[in-house]
N, C-alpha and C positions, 0 to 999 in steps of 0.2 A: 313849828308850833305857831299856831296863830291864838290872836285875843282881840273876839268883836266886842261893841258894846252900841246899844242904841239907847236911844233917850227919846220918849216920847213925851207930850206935853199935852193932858185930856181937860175939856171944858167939863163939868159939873153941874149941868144943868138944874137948877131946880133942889140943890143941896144947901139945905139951910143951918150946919151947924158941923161942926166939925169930926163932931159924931158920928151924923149920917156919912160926911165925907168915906168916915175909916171904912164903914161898912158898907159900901158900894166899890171901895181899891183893895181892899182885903180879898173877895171873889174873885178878882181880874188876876191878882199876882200871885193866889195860889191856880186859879188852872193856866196861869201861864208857865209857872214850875213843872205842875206837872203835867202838863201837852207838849212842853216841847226841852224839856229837862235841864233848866237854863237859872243863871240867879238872876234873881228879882228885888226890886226894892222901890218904896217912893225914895225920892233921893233930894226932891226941893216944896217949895212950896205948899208947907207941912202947916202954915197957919193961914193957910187961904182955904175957906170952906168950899170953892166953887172950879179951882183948877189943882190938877196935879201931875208934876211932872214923874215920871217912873223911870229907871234905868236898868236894863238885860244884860246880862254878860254868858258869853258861851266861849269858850278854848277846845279848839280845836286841831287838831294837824295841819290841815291847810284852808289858809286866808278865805277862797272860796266857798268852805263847808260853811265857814263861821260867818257869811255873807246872805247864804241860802236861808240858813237856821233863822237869821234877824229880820230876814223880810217874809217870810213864813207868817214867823211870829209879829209882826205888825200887819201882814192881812188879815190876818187871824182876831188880832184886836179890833181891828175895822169893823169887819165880817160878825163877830160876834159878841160887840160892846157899842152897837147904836147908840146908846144914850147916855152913853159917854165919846164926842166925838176928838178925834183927833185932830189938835190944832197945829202940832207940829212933830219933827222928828228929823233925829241927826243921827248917820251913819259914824262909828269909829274904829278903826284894823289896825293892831299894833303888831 
C-alpha cells in the first residue's frame, strides 16, 4: 500500500476579500474530488485572500499509481484553472 500526497500553492489574482477567495477554491477542490476521486482540502494560508495552498491525498496499492494519479491531477489544475496559477508544488510517497 502506498500514500501520495501533493501540495500545491495557487496565486489569486485579483481576489479581494476572503470571500471571493472561498469561492473561487471551493470549484477547484470539488471537481478535483470528483475527476480524479482523491481527498482534497485547503490546508494553509486560509487568511491570505490572494494565495492558497491545497493538499490531495490518494492510497493506493502501488507507490506508482499514487504518483500518476497526483501528476494527472496537477496538469489537470494547470490545464484547467488558468486564473489561478500555480506557484509551486511538492511531491510526497509514504
Amino acid at each position: 500500500m502506498a500514500i501520495g500526497m501533493l501540495t500545491v500553492s495557487l496565486e489569486l489574482p485579483g481576489a479581494r476579500s476572503l470571500k471571493e477567495k472561498r469561492s473561487r477554491i471551493k470549484p477547484i477542490l470539488a471537481r478535483l474530488h470528483r475527476e480524479f476521486n482523491l481527498s482534497c482540502a485547503e490546508i494553509a494560508c486560509q487568511d491570505q485572500h490572494d494565495r492558497a495552498r491545497l493538499g490531495m491525498v490518494v492510497i493506493a496499492a502501488e507507490a506508482k499509481i499514487c504518483t500518476a494519479a497526483l501528476e494527472h491531477a496537477l496538469r489537470f489544475l494547470e490545464s484547467h484553472f488558468p486564473d489561478e496559477p500555480v506557484l509551486e508544488h511538492h511531491f510526497t510517497l509514504v
